[in-house]
Each structure stands twice: as structure tokens, then as C-alpha cells.
N, C-alpha and C positions, 0 to 999 in steps of 0.2 A: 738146301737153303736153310731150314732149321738151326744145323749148326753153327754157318756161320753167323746168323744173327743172335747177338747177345747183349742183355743190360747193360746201358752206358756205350755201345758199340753207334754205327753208321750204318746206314742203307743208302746211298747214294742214288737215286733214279730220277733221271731227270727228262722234260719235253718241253716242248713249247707250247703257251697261250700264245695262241693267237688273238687279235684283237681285230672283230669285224670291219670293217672299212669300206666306200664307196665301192671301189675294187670289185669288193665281193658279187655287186651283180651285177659284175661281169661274170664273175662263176657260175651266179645263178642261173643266167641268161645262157649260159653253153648246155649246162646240166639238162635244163628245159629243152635244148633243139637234141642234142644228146639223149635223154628219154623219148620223145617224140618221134625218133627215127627207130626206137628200138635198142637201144644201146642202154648201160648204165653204166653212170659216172661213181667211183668208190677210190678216196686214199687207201693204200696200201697200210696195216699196221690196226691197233683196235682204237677206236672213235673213245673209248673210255680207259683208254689207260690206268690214269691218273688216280683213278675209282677202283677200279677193279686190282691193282697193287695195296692201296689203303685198305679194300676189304679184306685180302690177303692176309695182311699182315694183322689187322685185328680179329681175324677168327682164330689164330694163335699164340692170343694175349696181347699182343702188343698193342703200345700206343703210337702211332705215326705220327709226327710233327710236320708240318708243310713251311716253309723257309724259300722265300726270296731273294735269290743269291745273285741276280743280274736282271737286268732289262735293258733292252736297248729298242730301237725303230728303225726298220729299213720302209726306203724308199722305192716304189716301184713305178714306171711308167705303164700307159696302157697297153703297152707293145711286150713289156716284159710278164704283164701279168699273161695274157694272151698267150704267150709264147711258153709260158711255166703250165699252160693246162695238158 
């Protein structure tokens, strides 16, 4: 990866914020019966991406810039969130 990063070049890496919402505990609320039976709830993928590419790239000089290039809002019902766990 060294090489191909260079002054004046791109690093492209992108994720999603999510943004907390009612929703949520509903997740909370599974996690909680989900640990209590024994089990444990984990997205796939690292909880800190976002940080841990930025430390990356600044313990080999560089400056990382962070840049908002879209947003948008989806709608979920109780049945799709439900159904997405």
C-alpha cells in the first residue's frame, strides 16, 4: 500500500455513519435477550474502521482529510428493522 500512496494522490475508503434512532432499542432490546440466553450479538467487519485507517495512514506521514461526499436517510419500519437483526 506504501507505494501506491503518494502526495497530491487519493485514498478512497469509505463507510457509513450511522445515526442513532428510536430503532435502536429495538437492537438494544434483542442484544439484552441475546446475551442473557447466552449468545452474543457482533457486526461483522471492525467497530472502528474509520480510526484505525486514519491511524494508518498518519504513522507513515501522511495527513488524512475526511470529506463528506453524500448523505442520505432511509426509512425503516418496525418489522424491517426486526427482520434486518
Amino acid at each position: 500500500m506504501d507505494s501506491l500512496l503518494r502526495p497530491g494522490g487519493f485514498f478512497l475508503h469509505c463507510w457509513d455513519k450511522l445515526t442513532l434512532t428510536d430503532n435502536r432499542d429495538i437492537g438494544s432490546a434483542w442484544e439484552r435477550i441475546v446475551n442473557a440466553l447466552g449468545g452474543q450479538v457482533k457486526c461483522p467487519g471492525s467497530a472502528s474502521a474509520g480510526t484505525d485507517v486514519t491511524a494508518w495512514l498518519q504513522e507513515r506521514g501522511l495527513h488524512p482529510q475526511e470529506m463528506h461526499v453524500a448523505s442520505w436517510e432511509t426509512t425503516k419500519t418496525v418489522r424491517q428493522e426486526v427482520e434486518s437483526m
